[in-house]
C-alpha positions as semicolon CSV with decimal commas, in nm:
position;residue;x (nm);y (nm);z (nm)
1;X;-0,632;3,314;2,254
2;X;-0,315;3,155;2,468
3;X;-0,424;3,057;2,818
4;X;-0,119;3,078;3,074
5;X;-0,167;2,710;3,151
6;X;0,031;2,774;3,504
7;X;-0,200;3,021;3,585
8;X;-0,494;2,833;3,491
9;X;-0,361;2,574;3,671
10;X;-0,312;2,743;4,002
11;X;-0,623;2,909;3,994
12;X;-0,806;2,553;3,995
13;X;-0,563;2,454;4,268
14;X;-0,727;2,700;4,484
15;X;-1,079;2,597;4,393
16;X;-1,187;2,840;4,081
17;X;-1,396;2,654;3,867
18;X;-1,219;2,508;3,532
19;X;-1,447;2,752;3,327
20;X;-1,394;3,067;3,546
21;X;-0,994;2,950;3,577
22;X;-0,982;2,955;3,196
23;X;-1,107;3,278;3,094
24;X;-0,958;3,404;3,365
25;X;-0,556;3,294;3,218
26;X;-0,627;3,390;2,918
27;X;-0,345;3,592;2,804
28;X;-0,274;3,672;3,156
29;X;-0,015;3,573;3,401
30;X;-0,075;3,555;3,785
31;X;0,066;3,875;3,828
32;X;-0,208;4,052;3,655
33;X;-0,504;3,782;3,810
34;X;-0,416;3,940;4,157
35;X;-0,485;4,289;3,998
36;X;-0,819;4,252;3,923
37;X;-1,132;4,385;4,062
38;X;-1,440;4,206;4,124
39;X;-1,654;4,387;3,862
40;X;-1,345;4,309;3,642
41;X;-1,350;3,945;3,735
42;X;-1,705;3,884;3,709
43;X;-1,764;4,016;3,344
44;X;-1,492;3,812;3,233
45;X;-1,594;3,497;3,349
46;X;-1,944;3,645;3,220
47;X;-2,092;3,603;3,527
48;X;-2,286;3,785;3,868
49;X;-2,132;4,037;4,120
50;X;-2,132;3,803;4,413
51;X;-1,938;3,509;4,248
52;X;-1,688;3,792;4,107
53;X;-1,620;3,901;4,445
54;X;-1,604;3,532;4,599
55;X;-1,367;3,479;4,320
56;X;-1,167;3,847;4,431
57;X;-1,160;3,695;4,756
58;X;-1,016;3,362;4,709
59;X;-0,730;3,550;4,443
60;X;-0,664;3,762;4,722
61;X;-0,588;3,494;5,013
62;X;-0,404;3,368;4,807
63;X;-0,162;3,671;4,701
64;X;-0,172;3,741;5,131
65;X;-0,033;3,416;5,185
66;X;-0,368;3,294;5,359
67;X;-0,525;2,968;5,258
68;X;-0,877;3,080;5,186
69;X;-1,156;2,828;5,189
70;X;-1,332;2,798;4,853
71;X;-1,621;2,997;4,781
72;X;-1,984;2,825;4,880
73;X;-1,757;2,484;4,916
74;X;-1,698;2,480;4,477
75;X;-1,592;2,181;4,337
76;X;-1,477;2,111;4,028
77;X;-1,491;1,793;3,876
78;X;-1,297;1,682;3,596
79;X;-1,425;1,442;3,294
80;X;-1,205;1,144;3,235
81;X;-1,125;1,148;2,888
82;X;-1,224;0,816;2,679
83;X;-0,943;0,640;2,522
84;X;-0,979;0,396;2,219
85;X;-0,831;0,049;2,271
86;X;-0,646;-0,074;1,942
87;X;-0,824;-0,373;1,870
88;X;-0,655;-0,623;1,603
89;X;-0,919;-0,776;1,376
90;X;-0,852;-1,032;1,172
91;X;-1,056;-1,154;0,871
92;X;-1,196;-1,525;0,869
93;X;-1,081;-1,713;0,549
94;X;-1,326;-1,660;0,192
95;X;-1,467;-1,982;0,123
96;X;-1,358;-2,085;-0,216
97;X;-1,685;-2,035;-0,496
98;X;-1,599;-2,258;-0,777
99;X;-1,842;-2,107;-0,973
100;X;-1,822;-1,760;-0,867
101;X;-1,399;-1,790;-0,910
102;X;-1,465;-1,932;-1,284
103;X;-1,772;-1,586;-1,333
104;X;-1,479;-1,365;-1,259
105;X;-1,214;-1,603;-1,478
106;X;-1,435;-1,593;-1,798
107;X;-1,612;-1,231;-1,735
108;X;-1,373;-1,108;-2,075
109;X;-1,592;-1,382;-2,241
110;X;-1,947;-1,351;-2,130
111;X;-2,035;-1,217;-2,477
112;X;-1,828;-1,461;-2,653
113;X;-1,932;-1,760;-2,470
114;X;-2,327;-1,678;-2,580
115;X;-2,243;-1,690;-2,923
116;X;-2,358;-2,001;-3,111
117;X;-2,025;-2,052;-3,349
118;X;-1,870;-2,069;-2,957
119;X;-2,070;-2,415;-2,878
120;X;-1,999;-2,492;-3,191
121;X;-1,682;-2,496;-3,192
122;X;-1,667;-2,685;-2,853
123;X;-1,840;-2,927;-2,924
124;X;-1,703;-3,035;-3,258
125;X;-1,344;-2,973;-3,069
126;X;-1,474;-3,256;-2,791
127;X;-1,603;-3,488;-3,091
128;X;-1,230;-3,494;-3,254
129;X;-1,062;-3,542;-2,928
130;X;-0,864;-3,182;-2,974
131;X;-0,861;-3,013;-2,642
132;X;-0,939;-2,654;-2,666
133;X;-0,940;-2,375;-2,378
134;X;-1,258;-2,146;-2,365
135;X;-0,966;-1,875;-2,411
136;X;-0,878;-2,064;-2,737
137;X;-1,230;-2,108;-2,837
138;X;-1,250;-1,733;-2,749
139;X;-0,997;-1,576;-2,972
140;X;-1,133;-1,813;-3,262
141;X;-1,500;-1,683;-3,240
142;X;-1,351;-1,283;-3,247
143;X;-1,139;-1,427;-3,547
144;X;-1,413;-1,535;-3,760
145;X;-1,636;-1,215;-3,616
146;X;-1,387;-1,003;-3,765
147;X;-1,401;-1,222;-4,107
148;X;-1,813;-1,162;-4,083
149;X;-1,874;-1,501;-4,082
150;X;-2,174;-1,584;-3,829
151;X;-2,230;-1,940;-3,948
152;X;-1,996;-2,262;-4,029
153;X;-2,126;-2,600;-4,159
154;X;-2,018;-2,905;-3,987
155;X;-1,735;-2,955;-4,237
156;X;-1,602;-2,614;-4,224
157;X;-1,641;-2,632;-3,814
158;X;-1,425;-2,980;-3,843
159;X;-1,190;-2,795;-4,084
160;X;-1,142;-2,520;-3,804
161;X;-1,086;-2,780;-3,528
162;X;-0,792;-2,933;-3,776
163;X;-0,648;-2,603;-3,848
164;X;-0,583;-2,535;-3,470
165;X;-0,494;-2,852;-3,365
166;X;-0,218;-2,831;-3,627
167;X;-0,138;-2,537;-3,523
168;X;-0,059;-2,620;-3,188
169;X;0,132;-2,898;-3,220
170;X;0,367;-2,681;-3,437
171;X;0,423;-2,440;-3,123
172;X;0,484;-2,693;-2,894
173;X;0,856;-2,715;-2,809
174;X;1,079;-3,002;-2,943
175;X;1,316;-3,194;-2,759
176;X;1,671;-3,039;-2,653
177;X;1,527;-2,677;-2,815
178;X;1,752;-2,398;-2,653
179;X;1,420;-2,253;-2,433
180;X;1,609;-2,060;-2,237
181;X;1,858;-1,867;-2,514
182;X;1,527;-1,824;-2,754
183;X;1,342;-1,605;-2,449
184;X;1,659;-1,402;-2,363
185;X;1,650;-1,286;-2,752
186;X;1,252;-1,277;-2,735
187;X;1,251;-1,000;-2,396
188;X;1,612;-0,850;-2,494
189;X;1,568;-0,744;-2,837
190;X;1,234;-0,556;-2,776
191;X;1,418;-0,421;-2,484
192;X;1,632;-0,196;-2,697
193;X;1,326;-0,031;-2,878
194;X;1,217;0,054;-2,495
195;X;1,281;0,402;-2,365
196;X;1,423;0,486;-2,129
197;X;1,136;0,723;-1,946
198;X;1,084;0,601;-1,601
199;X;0,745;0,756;-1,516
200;X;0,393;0,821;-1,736
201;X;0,055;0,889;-1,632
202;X;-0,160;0,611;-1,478
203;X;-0,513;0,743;-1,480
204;X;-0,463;0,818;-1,107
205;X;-0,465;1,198;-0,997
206;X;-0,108;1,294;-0,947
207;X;-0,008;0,932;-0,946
208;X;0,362;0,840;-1,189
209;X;0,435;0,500;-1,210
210;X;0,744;0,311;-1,307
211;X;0,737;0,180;-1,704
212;X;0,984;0,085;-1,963
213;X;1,293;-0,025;-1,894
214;X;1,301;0,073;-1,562
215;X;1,023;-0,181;-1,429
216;X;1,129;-0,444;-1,655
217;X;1,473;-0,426;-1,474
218;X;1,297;-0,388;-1,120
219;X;1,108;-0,705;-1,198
220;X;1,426;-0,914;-1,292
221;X;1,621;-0,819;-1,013
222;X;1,336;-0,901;-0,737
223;X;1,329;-0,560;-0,588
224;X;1,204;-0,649;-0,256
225;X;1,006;-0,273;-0,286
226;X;0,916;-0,121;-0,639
227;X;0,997;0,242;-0,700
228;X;0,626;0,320;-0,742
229;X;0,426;0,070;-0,524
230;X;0,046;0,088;-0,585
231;X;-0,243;-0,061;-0,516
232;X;-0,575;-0,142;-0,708
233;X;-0,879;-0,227;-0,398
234;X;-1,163;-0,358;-0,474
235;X;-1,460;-0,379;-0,292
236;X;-1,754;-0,632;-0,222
237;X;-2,069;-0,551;-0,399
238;X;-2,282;-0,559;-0,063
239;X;-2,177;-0,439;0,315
240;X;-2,238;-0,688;0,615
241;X;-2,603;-0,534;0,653
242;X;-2,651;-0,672;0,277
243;X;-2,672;-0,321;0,155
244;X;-2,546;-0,172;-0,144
245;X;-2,156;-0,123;-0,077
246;X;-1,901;-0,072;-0,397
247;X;-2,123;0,094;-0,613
248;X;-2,238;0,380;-0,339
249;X;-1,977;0,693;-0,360
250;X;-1,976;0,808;0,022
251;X;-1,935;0,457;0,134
252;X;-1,593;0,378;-0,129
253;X;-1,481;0,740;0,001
254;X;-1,494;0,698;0,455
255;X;-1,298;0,339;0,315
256;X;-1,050;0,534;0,104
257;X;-0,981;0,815;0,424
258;X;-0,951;0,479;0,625
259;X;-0,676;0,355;0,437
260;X;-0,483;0,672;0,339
261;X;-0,207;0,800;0,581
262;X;-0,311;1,086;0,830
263;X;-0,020;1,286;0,958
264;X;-0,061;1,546;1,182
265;X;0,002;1,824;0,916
266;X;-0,287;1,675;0,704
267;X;-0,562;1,770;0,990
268;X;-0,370;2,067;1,185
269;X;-0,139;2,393;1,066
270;X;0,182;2,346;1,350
271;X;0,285;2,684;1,477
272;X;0,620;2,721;1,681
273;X;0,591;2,971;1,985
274;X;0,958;3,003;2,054
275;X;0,956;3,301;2,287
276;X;0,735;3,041;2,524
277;X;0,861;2,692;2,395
278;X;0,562;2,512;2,278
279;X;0,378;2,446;1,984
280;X;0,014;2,514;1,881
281;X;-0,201;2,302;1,650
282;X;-0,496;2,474;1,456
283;X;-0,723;2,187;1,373
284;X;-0,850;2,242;1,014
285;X;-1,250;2,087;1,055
286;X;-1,288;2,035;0,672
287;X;-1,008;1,824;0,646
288;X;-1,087;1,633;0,993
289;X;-1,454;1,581;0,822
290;X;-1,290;1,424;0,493
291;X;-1,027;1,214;0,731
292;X;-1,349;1,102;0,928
293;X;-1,189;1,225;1,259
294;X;-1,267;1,467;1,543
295;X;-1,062;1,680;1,708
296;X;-1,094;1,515;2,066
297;X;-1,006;1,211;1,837
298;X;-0,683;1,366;1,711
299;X;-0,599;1,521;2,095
300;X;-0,617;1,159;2,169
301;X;-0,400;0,988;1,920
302;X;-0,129;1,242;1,959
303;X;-0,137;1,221;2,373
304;X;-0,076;0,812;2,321
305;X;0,184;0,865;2,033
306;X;0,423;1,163;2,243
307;X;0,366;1,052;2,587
308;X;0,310;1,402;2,681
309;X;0,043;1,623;2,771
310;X;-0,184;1,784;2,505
311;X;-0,330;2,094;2,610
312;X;-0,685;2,216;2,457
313;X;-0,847;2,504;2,469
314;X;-1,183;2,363;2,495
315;X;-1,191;1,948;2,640
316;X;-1,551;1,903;2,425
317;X;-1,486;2,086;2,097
318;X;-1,102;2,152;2,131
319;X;-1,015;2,369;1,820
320;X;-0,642;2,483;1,936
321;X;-0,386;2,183;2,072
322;X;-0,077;2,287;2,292
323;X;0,207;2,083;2,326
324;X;0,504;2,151;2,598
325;X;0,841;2,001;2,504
326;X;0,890;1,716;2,806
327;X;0,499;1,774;2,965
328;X;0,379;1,450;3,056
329;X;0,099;1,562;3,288
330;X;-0,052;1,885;3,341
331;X;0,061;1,921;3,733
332;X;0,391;1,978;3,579
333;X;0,265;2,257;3,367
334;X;0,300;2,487;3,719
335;X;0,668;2,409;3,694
336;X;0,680;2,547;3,372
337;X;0,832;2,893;3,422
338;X;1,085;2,805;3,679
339;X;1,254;2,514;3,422
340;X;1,144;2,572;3,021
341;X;1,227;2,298;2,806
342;X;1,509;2,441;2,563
343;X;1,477;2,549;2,167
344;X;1,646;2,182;2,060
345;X;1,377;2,008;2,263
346;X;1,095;2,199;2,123
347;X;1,253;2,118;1,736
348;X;1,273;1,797;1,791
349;X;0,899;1,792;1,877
350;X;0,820;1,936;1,604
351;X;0,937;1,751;1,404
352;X;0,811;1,413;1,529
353;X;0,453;1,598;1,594
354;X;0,471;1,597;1,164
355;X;0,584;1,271;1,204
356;X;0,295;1,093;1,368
357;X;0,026;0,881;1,198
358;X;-0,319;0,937;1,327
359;X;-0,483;0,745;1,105
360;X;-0,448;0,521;0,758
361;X;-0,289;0,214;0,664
362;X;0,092;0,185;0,734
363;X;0,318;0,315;0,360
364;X;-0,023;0,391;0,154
365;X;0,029;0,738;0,114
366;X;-0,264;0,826;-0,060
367;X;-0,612;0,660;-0,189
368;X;-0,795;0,796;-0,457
369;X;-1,135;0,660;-0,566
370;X;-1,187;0,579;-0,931
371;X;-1,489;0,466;-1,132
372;X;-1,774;0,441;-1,164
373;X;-1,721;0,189;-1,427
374;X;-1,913;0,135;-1,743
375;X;-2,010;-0,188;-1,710
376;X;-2,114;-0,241;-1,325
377;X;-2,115;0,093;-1,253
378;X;-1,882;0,017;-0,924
379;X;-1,586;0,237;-0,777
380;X;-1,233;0,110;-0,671
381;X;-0,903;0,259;-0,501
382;X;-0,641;0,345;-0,647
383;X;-0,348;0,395;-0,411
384;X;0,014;0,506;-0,380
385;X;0,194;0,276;-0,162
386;X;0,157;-0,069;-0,089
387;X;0,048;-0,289;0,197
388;X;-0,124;-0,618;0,094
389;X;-0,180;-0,796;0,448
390;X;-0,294;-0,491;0,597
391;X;-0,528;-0,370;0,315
392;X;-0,728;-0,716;0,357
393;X;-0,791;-0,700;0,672
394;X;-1,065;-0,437;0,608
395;X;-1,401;-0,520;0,597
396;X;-1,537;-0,420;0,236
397;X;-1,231;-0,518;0,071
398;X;-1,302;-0,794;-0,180
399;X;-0,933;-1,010;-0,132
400;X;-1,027;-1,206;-0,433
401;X;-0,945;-0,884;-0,688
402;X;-0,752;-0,664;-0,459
403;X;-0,385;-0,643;-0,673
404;X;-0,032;-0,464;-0,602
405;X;0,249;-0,428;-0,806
406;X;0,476;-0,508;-0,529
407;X;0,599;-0,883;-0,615
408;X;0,738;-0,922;-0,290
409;X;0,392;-0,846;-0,101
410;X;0,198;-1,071;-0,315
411;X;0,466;-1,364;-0,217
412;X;0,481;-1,296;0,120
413;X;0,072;-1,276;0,163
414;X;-0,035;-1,533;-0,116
415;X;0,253;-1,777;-0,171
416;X;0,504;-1,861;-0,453
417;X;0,201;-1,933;-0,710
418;X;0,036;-1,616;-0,681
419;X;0,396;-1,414;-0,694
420;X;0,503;-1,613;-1,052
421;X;0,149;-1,470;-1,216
422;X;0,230;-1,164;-1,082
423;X;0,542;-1,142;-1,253
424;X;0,399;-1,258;-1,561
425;X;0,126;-0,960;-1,522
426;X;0,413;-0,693;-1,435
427;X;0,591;-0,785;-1,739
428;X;0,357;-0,832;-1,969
429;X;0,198;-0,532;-1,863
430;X;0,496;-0,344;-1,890
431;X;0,579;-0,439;-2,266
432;X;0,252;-0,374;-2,411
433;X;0,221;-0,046;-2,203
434;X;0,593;0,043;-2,431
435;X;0,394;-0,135;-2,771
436;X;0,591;-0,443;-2,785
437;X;0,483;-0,764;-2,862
438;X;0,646;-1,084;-2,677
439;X;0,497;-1,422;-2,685
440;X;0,383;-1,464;-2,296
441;X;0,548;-1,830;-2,281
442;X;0,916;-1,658;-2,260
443;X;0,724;-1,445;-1,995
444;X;0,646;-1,807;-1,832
445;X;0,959;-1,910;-1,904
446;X;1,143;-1,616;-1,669
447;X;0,909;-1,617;-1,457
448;X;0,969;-2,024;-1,376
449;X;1,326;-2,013;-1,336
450;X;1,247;-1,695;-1,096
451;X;1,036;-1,896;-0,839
452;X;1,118;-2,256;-0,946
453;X;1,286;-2,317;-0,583
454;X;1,020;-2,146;-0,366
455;X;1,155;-1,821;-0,322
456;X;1,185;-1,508;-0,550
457;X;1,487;-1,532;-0,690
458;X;1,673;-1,196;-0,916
459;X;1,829;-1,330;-1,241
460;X;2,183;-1,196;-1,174
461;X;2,445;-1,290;-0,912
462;X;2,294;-1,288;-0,626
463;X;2,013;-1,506;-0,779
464;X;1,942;-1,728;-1,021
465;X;2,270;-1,714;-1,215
466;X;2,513;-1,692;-0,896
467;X;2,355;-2,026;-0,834
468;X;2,386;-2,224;-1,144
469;X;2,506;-2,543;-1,064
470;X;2,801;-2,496;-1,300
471;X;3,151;-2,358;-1,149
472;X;3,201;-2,265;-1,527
473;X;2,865;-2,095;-1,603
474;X;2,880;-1,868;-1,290
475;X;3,258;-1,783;-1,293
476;X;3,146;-1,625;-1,685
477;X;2,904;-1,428;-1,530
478;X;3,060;-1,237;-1,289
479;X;3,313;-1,234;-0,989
480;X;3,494;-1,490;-1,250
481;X;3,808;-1,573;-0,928
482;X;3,583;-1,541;-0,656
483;X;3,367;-1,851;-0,813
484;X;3,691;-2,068;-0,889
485;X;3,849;-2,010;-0,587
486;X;3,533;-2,144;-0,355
487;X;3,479;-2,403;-0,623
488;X;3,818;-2,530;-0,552
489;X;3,817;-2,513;-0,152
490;X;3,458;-2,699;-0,187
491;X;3,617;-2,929;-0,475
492;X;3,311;-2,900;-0,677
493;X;3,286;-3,074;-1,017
494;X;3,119;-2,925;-1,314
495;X;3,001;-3,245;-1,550
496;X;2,948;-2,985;-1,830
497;X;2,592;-3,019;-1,882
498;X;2,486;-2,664;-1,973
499;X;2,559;-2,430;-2,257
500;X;2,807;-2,156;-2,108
501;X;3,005;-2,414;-1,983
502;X;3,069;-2,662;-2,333
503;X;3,129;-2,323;-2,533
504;X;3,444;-2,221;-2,273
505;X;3,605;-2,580;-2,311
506;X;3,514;-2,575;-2,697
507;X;3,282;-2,873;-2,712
508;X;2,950;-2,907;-2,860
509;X;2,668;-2,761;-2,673
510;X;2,412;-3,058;-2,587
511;X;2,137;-2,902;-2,804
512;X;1,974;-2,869;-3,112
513;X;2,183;-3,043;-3,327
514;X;2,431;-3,132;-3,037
515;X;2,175;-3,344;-2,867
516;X;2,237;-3,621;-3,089
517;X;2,504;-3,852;-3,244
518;X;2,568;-3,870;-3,637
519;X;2,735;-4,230;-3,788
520;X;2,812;-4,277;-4,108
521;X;2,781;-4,637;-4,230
522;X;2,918;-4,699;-4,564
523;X;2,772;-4,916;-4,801
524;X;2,950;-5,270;-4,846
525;X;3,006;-5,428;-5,148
């Protein structure tokens, strides 16, 4: 059905009602209105012989020239249609739980931790003075599990507790022990065995994620957005009513259609009536039900978002949009004929009608739920694209475990702290997805020099080692003239102090061995 909205619009001016007006423009111009009968008119409008011919009458004053009154005084009154006010919420700070942030700390180790070779083992390690983390304590129990021993005697307990105290000392790092050169061999070397595939499967639907060498590389350079941005939500285990909330399938599911981006080809198929410059949208109700929208919803959104008029074909239970290039309000719609908007304009709408969000979180493209887990039986998001700040401010999220894999995000929202464990998760996450094994202090070590001054800095020129104190280390990086030439208009000194810099004069590095002085003192006699 395509209503001639100027006739419509006409026919209301000279007081048909909206219904009778509509029905009576459909798929006819005014033209053919003035041609009907009164039989005709009444069974379209569906209604009795004497309205049909007050209707004839008022068509016909009008096609005369004559300004007749309005049948038995009819006046139409239209409904004012509701408009949503965008209300910013903001979510009050989480009180910190001590105990509840050291459950979700130790949850890897709820099994472990009941084991009696686990207090054990404490408590002989407080008795010698040896301080032990429950992690340590941890990985000790699952060693001796996987020996089948369930039982130690206090001397084999104190022999333990010796064992790993030794131990420790030994990988603590000596004095003036090249830190820095032992990591760059540690990450580098297992860098070589990494292919080069950018993109595997993550257990999300659809869903490719950066790994390898590729991430590695995006993590060292401080990409200020990954390739792949995604999201992990959580969700509290109760809603504000103290109801069941993550673990309840329908619930996790209106969130997820919350957060994902709506566009207006998600909810509507866009057809282009060039012949009549406008464009019709066919609003698809199963997808509007699993977006958690209605249709006077979406008529809404779009009228605030163009600034122009959005025609329906029904104002309760529209099922058809129209939209006329330039159309602010519908009075103009009777101008329509005498100036149509031209093909460009009605292109360009079309294109920013696809363009429009109606609904979702700003760059999360899509949300998918996952779970239920084994353990708690509970169900999370999984999302492509990434947006932190916004994410949290929905009620239901649980902040505390929400994660992305955007560094950037995480320092912006949480702070330096939370964005150098992130990069030791990305990394270390990253090797042991490729099946390479890196001590995680060289991981602490990168990740210190990354954020050591505040900010997240990329370990290349532009970052960590264009800003070596050295004139000598940075110039044997890269941009070797630009780096002596400003060092010399600054007059900088470089007190030789690093590595780079001794081995370009040809003096001893002030490590290892080059940290201290040999004399030889010869015997007298």
């Amino acid at each position: 059905m395509t209503v001639k909205s100027a006739t419509k619009k006409k026919l209301q001016d000279l007081g048909v009602q909206e219904n009778y007006a509509h029905e009576l423009a459909d798929d006819r111009k005014w033209d053919d209105v003035k041609l009907l009968t009164p039989v005709e008119i009444a069974k379209i409008c569906g209604t009795d012989s004497k309205s049909g011919e007050q209707i004839h009458n008022i068509i016909q004053g009008a096609a005369k020239g004559n300004k007749a009154a309005p049948a038995a005084q009819t006046f139409t009154i239209k409904r004012k249609r509701a408009t949503r006010r965008r209300t910013e919420t903001i979510r009050s700070l989480q009180n910190y739980n001590h105990s509840k942030k050291m459950t979700q700390i130790d949850r890897d180790m709820f099994e472990t931790m009941d084991d009696p070779l686990f207090e054990q083992i404490k408590q002989s390690a407080i008795d010698k003075g040896v301080w032990l983390t429950p992690r340590m304590i941890h990985d000790l129990v699952l060693g001796l599990r996987s020996r089948n021993v369930s039982k130690l005697t206090a001397k084999q307990v104190g022999g333990v507790i010796d064992s790993m105290s030794s131990a420790l000392s030994r990988t603590k790092v000596d004095p003036f022990e090249a830190v820095g050169i032992i990591t760059a061999q540690s990450i580098g070397e297992p860098g070589t065995q990494m292919t080069m595939r950018t993109f595997h499967y993550a257990g999300v639907a659809t869903v490719n994620v950066t790994q390898g060498l590729p991430r590695i590389i995006e993590i060292v350079d401080a990409r200020k957005t990954p390739e792949t941005p995604t999201m992990n939500i959580y969700l509290d285990a109760a809603d504000e009513k103290g109801k069941p909330f993550n673990t309840e399938e329908k619930k996790v599911q209106k969130l997820a259609a919350s957060l994902e981006t709506t566009l207006t080809g998600d909810i509507a198929g866009i057809e282009v009536n060039v012949a009549q410059r406008f464009l019709t949208l066919t609003l698809n109700n199963k997808n509007l039900r699993m977006k958690d929208m209605t249709a006077s919803e979406v008529r809404d959104k779009l009228s605030r978002s163009l600034r122009l008029y959005v025609g329906a074909d029904d104002d309760v239970k529209p099922k058809e949009l129209t939209i006329v290039p330039g159309i602010k309000k519908e009075e103009e719609m009777a101008d329509l004929s005498s100036n149509p908007p031209t093909y460009t304009d009605l292109l360009a709408l079309e294109d920013k009608v696809k363009k429009v969000k109606l609904k979702g979180v700003k760059d999360v493209i899509r949300a998918n739920i996952q779970g239920p887990t084994k353990d708690t039986g509970e169900y999370y998001i999984s999302t492509i694209g990434s947006n932190l700040a916004k994410v949290s401010e929905f009620k239901g999220v649980d902040r505390s475990r929400t994660y992305t894999n955007n560094i950037m995000e995480i320092h912006k929202y949480l702070g330096i702290e939370a964005a150098r464990q992130s990069i030791i998760n990305e990394m270390l996450l990253t090797l042991e997805g490729a099946g390479l094994d890196v001590d995680v202090r060289h991981l602490l070590t990168v990740s210190d020099v990354m954020t050591s001054e505040g900010q997240v800095r990329a370990i290349g020129r532009h970052g960590v080692s264009g800003n070596k104190h050295s004139i000598l280390a940075r110039a044997a990086f890269e941009v070797t003239v630009n780096h002596l030439l400003n060092a010399g208009i600054r007059g900088e000194i470089d007190y030789l102090t690093g590595v780079a810099e001794n081995i370009i004069v040809g003096q001893p590095v002030a490590l290892g061995t080059g940290s201290v002085d040999l004399y030889y003192v010869p015997n007298e006699e």
